[in-house]
N, C-alpha and C positions, 0 to 999 in steps of 0.2 A: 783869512789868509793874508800875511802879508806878501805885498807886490814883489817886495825886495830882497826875500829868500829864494831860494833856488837848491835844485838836486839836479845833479849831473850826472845822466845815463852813459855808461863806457870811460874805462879808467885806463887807454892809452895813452899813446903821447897827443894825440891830438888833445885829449881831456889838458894837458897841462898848456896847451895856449890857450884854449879856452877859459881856463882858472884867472888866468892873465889877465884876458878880457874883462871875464865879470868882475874881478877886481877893482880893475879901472873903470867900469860903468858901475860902482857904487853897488854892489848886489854880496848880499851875506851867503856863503855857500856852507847848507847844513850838513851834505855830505854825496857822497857817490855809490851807485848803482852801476854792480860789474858782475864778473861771470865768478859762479860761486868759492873758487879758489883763490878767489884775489880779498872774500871777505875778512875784516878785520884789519888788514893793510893799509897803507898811504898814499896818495898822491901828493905832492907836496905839500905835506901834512895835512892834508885832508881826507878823513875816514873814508876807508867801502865801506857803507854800514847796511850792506846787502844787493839780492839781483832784483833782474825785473820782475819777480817776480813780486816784491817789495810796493812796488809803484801806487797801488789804491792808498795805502797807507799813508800815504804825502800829498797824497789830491787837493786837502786840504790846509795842509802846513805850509805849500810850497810852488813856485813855477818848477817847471821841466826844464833842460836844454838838453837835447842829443851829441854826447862828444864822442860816440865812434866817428874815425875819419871814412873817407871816401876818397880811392886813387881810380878805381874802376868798374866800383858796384854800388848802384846806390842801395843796392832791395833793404841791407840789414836796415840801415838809417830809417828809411821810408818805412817798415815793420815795428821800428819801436816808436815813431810819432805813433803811428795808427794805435798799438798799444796804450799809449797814452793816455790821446784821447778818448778810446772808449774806457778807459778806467774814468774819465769826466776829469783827469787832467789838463793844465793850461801850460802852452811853453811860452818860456819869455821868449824875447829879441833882444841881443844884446850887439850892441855896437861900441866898438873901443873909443877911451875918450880921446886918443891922437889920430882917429879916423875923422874923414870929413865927409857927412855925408846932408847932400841937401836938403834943404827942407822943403824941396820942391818932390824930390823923389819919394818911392815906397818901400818898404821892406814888412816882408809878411813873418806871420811870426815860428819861431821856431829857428831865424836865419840866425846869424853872426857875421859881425861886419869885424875884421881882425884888424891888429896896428898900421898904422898906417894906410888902408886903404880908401879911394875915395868913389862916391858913390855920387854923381852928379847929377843937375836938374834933369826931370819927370823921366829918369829911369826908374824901373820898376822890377823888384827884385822879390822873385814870390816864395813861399814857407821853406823851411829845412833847409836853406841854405847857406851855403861859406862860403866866406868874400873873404881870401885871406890875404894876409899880410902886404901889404903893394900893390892889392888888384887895382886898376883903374877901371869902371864902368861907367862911360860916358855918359852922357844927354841920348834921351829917349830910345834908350837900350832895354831891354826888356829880356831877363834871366827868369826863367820857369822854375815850378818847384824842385827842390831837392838836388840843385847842381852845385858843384863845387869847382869855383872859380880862383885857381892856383895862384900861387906867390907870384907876384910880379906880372899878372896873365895881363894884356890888354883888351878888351870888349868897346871899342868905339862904337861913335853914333850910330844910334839908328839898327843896331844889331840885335840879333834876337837869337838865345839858345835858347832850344827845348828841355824837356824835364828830365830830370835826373844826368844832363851829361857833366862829364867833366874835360873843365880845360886846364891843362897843364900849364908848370909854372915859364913864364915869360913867352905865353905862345900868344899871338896875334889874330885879332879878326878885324879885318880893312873891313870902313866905314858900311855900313847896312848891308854885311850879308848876315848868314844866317847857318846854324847846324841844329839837323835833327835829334830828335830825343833816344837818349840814352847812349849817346858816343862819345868818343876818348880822343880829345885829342891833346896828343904828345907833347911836352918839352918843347919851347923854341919853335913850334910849328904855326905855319902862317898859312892863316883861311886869307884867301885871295876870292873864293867865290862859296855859291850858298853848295851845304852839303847836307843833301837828300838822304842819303842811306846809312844806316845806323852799322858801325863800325869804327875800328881804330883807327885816327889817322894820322902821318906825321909829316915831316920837312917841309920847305918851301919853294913852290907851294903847297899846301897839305894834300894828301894825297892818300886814297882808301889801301889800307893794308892788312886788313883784314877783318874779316864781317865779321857779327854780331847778331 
């Protein structure tokens, strides 16, 4: 297999930053895996050359990347790694080449690190993840699996989100708090302190507006 090919599961718009990405981290994309009426079609000119259900068939030609997006649910994403893998699938990690990201830090695989974001010393950024475009994640910040870390979001030191949440683009968490897994929070919303209970939250400071 080589390392440097790739198949891209979900042919939305997030698929097409992602195409961007692998681009620019050097990776040949043989084609995409979407929902059966998009077979035969484009993404910037890149083939659907079928669904998931497709996947055993590439285990050995190719790495994976999952490009359905995530605004508030992580299950689909988290359902087609696990597919993946037990087909004995591998995902890459790909990280854009105008991203900075340390080499002190981690990133687990199956993430993306989008344009411009920057990932800095011994944070630690675990599988299935998106670090898109402008994210900043500090120094010894710690993002769990499967969260999606919004355009322009800040994640300062010492912060720690749980798995699967998402944080909206340009929202703020002051220096070492912390949000539980599986919550939303909104746009422009500032964590001011750690947030316990898994729900959506928004303004500043962020504030629970409705469970989960």
């Amino acid at each position: 297999m080589d390392a440097k090919k790739l198949i891209l599961v979900g042919g939305g718009g997030h698929c097409k930053s992602v195409i961007d990405v692998a681009e620019s981290a050097g990776f040949s994309i043989l084609g995409i895996l979407d929902i059966p009426e998009n077979v035969g079609k484009t993404v910037l000119s890149y083939p659907i050359i079928g669904t998931d259900d497709n996947i055993p068939e590439y285990v050995d030609k190719a790495l994976f990347i999952v490009t359905v997006g995530h605004i508030k649910d992580p299950n689909l994403r988290i359902k087609i790694h696990e597919r993946i893998e037990t087909a004995g699938g591998r995902l890459a990690t790909l990280i854009s080449g105008t991203s900075h990201v340390s080499k002190y830090s981690s990133i687990g695989e199956g993430s993306v690190v989008m344009h411009q974001a920057v990932v800095n010393a011994d944070a630690k950024i675990g599988k299935g993840c998106i670090i898109n475009t402008f994210a900043n994640i500090e120094h010894d910040a710690v993002i769990e699996d499967f969260c999606h870390i919004s355009t322009g979001a800040m994640i300062n030191g010492n912060c720690f989100v749980g798995k699967g949440t998402f944080v909206g683009s340009q929202a703020v968490m002051v220096n070492g708090t912390s949000i539980a897994e599986g919550c939303v929070i909104a746009a422009g919303a500032m964590v001011r302190k750690n947030i316990v209970k898994k729900g959506i939250y928004s303004d500043n400071p962020a504030i629970l507006k409705i469970k989960l």
